[in-house]
N, C-alpha and C positions, 0 to 999 in steps of 0.2 A: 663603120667599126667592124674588125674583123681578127680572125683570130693570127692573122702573119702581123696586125696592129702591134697585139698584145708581146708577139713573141721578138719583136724587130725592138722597143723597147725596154724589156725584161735584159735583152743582152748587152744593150746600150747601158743599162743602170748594172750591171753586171762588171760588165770590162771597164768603165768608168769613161768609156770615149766611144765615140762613133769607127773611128780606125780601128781599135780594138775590137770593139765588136764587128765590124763586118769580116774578121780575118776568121772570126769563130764561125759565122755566119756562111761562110764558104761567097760570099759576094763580095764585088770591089766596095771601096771606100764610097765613091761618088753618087752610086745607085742607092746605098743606104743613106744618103745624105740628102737626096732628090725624093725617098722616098719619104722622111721624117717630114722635107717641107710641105709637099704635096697635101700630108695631114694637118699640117700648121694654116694652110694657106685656106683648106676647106674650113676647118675650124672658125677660122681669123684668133688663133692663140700661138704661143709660143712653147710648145712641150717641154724643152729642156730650160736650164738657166744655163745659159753659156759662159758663164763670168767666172763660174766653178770648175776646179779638176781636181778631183774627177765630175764628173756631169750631173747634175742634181735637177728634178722635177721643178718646174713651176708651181703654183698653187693650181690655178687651171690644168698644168700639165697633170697634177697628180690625180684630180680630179677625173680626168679625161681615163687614164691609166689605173684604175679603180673603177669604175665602170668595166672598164675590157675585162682587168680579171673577174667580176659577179658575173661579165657573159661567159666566158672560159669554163668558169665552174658549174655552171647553169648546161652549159652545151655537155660539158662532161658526165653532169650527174644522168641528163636525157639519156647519153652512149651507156651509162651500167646499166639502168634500168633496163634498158633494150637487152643489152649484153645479157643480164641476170633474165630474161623471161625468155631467151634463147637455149634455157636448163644447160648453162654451161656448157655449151657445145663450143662457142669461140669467147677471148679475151683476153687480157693483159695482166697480171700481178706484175708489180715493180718493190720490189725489197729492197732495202735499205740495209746493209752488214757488212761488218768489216773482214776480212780478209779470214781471219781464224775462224771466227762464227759460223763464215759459207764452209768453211771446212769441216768443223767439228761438229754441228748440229745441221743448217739446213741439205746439205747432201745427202744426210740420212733420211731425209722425209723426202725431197725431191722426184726418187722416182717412183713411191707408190703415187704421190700426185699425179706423175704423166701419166703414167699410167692408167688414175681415175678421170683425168680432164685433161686426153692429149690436146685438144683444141684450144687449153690455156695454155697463150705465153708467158712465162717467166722472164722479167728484167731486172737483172742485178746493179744497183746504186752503189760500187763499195766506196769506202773512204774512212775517212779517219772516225773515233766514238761522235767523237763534236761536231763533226759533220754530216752524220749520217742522224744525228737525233733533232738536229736542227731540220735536217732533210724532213723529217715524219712529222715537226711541227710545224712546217710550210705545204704538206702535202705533196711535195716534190715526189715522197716514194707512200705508197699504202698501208707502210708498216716496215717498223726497221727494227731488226735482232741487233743487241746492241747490249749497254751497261745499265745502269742505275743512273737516271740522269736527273737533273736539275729539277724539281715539281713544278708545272708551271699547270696553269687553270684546265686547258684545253688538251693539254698531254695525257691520256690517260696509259697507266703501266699496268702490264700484265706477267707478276712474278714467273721465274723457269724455275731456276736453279741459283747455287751456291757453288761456288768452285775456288780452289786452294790454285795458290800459287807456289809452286817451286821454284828451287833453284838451279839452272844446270849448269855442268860443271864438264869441263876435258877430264876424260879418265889419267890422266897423267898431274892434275893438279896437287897442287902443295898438301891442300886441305883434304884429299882424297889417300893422297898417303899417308900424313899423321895419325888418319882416325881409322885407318887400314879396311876401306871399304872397295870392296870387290867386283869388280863388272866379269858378267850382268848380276844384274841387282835382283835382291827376292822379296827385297821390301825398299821403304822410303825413310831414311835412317831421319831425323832429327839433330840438327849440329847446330852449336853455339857460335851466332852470328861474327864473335870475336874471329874464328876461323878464315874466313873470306877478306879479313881487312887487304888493303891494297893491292886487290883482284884488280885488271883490267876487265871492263863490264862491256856488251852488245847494250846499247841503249835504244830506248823505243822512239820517234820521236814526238813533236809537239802534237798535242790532240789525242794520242793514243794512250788509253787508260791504264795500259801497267804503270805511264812516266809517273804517277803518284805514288805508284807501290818501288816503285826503283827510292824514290826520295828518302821513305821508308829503311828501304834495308842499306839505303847508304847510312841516315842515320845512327843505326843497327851497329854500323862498321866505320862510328869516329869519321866520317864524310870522306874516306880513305880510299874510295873505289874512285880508279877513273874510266871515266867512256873515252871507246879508245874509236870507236865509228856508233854511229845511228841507223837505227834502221823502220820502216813500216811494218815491216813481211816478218811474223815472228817465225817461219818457217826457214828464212835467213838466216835468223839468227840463231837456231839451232845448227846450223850446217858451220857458220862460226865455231862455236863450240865444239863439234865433233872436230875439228882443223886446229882446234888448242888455241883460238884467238883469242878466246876470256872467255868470261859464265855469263849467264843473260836469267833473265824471269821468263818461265814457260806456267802457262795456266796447265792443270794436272791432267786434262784432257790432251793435249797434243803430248804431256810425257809419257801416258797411256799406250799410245799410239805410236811412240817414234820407233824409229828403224837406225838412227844414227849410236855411233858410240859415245855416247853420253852417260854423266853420273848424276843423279837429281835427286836433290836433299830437302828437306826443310829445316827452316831456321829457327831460335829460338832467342828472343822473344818471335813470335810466330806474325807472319805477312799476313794484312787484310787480304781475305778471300772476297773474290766478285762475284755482283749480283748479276746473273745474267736475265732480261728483260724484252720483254715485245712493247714498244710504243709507237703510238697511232692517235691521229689526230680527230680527237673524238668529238669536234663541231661538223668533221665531214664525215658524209656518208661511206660507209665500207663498204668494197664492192663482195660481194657472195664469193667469187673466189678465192678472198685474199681471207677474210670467213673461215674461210673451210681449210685453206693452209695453215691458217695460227693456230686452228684445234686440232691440227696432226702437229702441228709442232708439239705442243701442252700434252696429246696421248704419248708423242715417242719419249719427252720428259718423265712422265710417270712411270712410262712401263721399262725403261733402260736407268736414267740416272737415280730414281727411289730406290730398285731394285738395286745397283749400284752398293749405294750407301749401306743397305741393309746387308747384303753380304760382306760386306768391309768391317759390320759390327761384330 
C-alpha cells in the first residue's frame, strides 16, 4: 500500500476511466492498466467494477481505497508536525480562492507573509465558489477564501466581511444619460432598477456566486436583461464594459479599485451584498502556517475594511 496506490486511483475515480486518467496522469494507458492489476492480483480483489461508466469501486475496492486515504492523512499529518517544529522555516499553504478574492484581499496580506515565512510555499487552488468550498471540505486546500456556503457539520466558517454589489455600466449608456450622471464619479448614485431594463448583461457563469445576484437584478428588470457572453474572470468582465459590450455586477471592491471607464451605480430595490468567509475543514488538523495566514487575513480585515465603513459613515 502506497501513496502512488492512493493517487493512481483518486484519478481513476476522477476522470471516470482508466484512459482518462492516465492522460492526467502524464502515463500511457497500458502502464496504468498493468499497474491497477498488479494490485488486484496481490490483493486477490477487484478494485474497480468494470460493468460501470464511468468506473465505480467495488465493495472490497472501496475498502482497500479507504485505508490508503487514513494512510495519506496519517503520513501528512506526521510531515506538519515535523514541518511545525521546524518554527516555520519550510512548508506548503495551498489556498483555496476564486480569482477576485486572490485579487482583492489575499495579495494584500501575501507579502508581509514572505516576508515573515519566506521558506513557506504558497499554492493557489482557484476555481469557481462551489468548487473551491467543496475543495476545503475534502481537504484538497487548507483553507479556502471564498462565500457564505452551505452549513455542513465539519465546515467550520470564519466571518471577513460584507460587501455590496454594484452595477457597472458603459459611460455612454442609456441609463447614464437620462439620470445625467458624470464620469468620473464622486459618489455611488442609487438608480431605480426600472432604468437597466433590456440592458445586454456580462454574465457570470455556473458555480460563481454573483449568478444568484444576477437572477436578482434580472428580476428587478421584468427578466428583461440578456446575457449576451459569460464569463469566470470578473476582471473580464469589466474590460467588457469599459468597450460598451453591456453592464455586468462588480462587488464594490474591484469598483474601488478600477482603472477602466466605467459608471457604477446601485440599484434600487437594493442587491444582496456578500459574505466574504474563511472555511476550513475542522475534523483536520491545521497546519501552523496556514494559522498564522488566516489571522493576517482577519487583522488586514479589521484594520482596512471596519475602518473603511467607518469613514463612509
Amino acid at each position: 500500500m502506497s501513496a502512488t496506490d492512493y493517487v493512481y486511483i483518486s484519478a481513476i475515480l476522477e476522470a471516470g476511466s482508466i484512459t482518462d486518467a492516465s492522460k492526467k496522469l502524464f502515463i500511457s494507458q497500458s502502464a496504468l492498466s498493468q499497474y491497477i492489476k498488479r494490485i488486484e492480483v496481490k490483493l486477490g480483489i477487484e478494485i474497480f467494477d468494470r460493468n460501470f461508466s464511468p468506473l465505480r469501486l467495488t465493495q472490497a475496492g472501496d475498502i482497500f481505497y479507504r485505508s490508503l486515504a487514513d494512510i495519506v492523512a496519517i503520513e501528512k499529518e506526521t510531515l506538519q508536525q515535523i514541518e511545525d517544529l521546524n518554527n516555520l522555516k519550510r512548508g506548503e499553504v495551498v489556498i483555496g480562492s476564486t480569482d477576485y478574492l486572490s485579487y482583492s484581499l489575499l495579495s494584500k496580506v501575501l507579502k508581509k507573509f514572505n516576508e515573515k515565512y519566506p521558506g513557506i510555499d504558497i499554492r493557489l487552488l482557484e476555481g469557481k465558489t462551489s468548487d473551491i468550498n467543496q475543495a476545503a471540505l475534502e481537504g484538497k486546500c487548507d483553507f479556502s477564501l471564498s462565500y457564505k456556503a452551505d452549513q455542513k457539520p465539519e465546515l467550520t466558517n470564519i466571518w471577513l466581511y460584507q460587501e455590496e454589489v454594484y452595477i457597472a455600466l458603459p459611460i455612454d449608456n442609456k441609463a447614464v444619460k437620462e439620470l445625467n450622471i458624470t464620469y468620473p464619479q464622486k459618489e455611488i448614485p442609487t438608480i431605480a432598477a426600472k432604468y437597466l431594463k433590456g440592458n445586454n448583461i456580462i454574465g457570470m457563469k455556473k458555480g460563481q456566486n454573483l449568478r444568484s445576484i444576477y437572477n436578482q437584478l434580472n428580476r428587478f428588470t421584468d427578466n428583461s436583461l440578456k446575457t449576451i457572453i459569460e464569463t469566470d474572470y470578473m476582471s473580464l468582465a469589466m474590460k467588457f464594459v469599459s468597450e460598451g459590450v453591456g453592464i455586468a455586477l462588480v462587488p464594490s471592491g474591484m469598483a474601488m479599485e478600477n482603472r477602466l471607464e466605467c459608471i457604477f451605480v446601485k440599484t434600487k430595490p437594493a442587491l444582496n451584498s456578500r459574505t466574504i468567509m474563511i472555511h476550513y475543514n475542522s475534523t483536520r488538523k491545521l497546519k501552523k502556517p496556514a494559522e498564522i495566514l488566516m489571522k493576517m487575513l482577519e487583522e488586514y480585515v479589521r484594520e482596512n475594511f471596519y475602518k473603511r465603513e467607518k469613514d463612509e459613515l
